[in-house]
C-alpha positions as CSV (number, residue, x, y, z in Angstrom):
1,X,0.0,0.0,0.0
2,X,1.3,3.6,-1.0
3,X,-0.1,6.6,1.4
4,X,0.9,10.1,0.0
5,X,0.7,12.5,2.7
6,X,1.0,16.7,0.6
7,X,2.2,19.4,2.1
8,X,1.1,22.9,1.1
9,X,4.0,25.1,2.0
10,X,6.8,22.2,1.4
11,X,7.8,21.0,-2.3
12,X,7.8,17.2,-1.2
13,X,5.3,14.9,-0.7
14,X,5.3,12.6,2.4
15,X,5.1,8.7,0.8
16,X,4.7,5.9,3.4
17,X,4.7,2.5,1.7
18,X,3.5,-0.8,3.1
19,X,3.6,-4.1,2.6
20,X,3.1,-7.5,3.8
21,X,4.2,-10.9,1.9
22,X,4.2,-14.6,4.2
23,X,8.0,-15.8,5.1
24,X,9.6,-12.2,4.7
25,X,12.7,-11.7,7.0
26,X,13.5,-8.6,5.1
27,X,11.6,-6.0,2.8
28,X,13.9,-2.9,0.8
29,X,12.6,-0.7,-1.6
30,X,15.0,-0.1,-4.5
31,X,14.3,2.2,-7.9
32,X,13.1,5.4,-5.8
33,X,15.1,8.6,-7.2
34,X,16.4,6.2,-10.0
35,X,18.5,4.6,-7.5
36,X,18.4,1.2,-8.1
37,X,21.9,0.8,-5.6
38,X,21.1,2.1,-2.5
39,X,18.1,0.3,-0.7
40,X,15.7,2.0,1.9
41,X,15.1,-0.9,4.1
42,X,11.7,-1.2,6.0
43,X,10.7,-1.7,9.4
44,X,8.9,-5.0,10.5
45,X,5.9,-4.3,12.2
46,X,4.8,-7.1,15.0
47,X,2.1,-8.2,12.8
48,X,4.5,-8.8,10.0
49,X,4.0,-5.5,7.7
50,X,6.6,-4.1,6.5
51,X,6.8,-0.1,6.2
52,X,9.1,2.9,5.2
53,X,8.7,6.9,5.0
54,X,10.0,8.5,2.5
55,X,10.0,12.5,1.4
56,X,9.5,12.2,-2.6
57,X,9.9,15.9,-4.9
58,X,6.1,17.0,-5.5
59,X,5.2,16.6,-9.4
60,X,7.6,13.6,-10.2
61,X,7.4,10.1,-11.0
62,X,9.3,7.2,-9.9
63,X,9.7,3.7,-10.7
64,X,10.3,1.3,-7.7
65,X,10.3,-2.3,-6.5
66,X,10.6,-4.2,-3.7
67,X,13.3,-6.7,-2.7
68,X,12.3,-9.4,-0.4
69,X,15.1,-11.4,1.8
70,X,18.0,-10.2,-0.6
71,X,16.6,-12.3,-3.5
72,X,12.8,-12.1,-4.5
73,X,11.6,-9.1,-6.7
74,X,7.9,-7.7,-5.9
75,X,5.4,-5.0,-7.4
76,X,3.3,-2.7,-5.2
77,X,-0.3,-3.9,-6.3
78,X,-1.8,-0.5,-5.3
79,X,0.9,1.4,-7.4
80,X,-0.4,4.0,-9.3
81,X,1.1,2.5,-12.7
82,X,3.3,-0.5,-13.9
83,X,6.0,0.3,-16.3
84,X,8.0,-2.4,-18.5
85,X,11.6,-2.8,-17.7
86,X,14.7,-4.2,-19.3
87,X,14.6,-7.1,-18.0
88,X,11.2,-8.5,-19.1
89,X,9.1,-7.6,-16.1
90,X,7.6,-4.5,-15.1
91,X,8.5,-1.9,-12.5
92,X,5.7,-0.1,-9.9
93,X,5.4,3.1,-10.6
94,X,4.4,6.2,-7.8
95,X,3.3,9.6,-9.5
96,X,3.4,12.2,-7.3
């Protein structure tokens, strides 16, 4: 789940993603600012839900997705688009 929290006075947007998969030890997000290198890495919740907040620039659009226990590749389901990648697949995409 994406949450996009605006700001009137403040040119970023407030993005809190979420999201829960069975057998998950870890959850990152990578793509977010084109950076598909560095990983923000989200917090386990107790009742397994993984979450992250993260300050996006208003009026921009990125493609993300999630990497589960260092291996597994996910989309966001409730992303706002899907975009094809290089690889085959297709990437989540957040328009903010």
């Amino acid at each position: 789940m994406v949450q996009k929290k605006y700001f009137k006075t403040k040119d970023y947007c407030n993005v809190k993603f979420s999201y829960k998969v069975e057998n998950a030890e870890t959850i990152e997000i990578l793509g977010l600012n084109s950076d598909w290198q560095n990983s923000i890495i989200m917090s386990r919740k107790k009742d397994g839900t993984f979450s992250a907040d993260v300050s996006l620039p208003k009026n921009s659009k990125h493609e993300f997705k999630y990497l589960i226990n260092t291996k597994e590749w996910a989309n966001e389901p409730a992303a706002d688009a899907q975009q094809p990648n290089e690889f085959g697949g297709n990437n989540s995409v957040i328009i903010l």
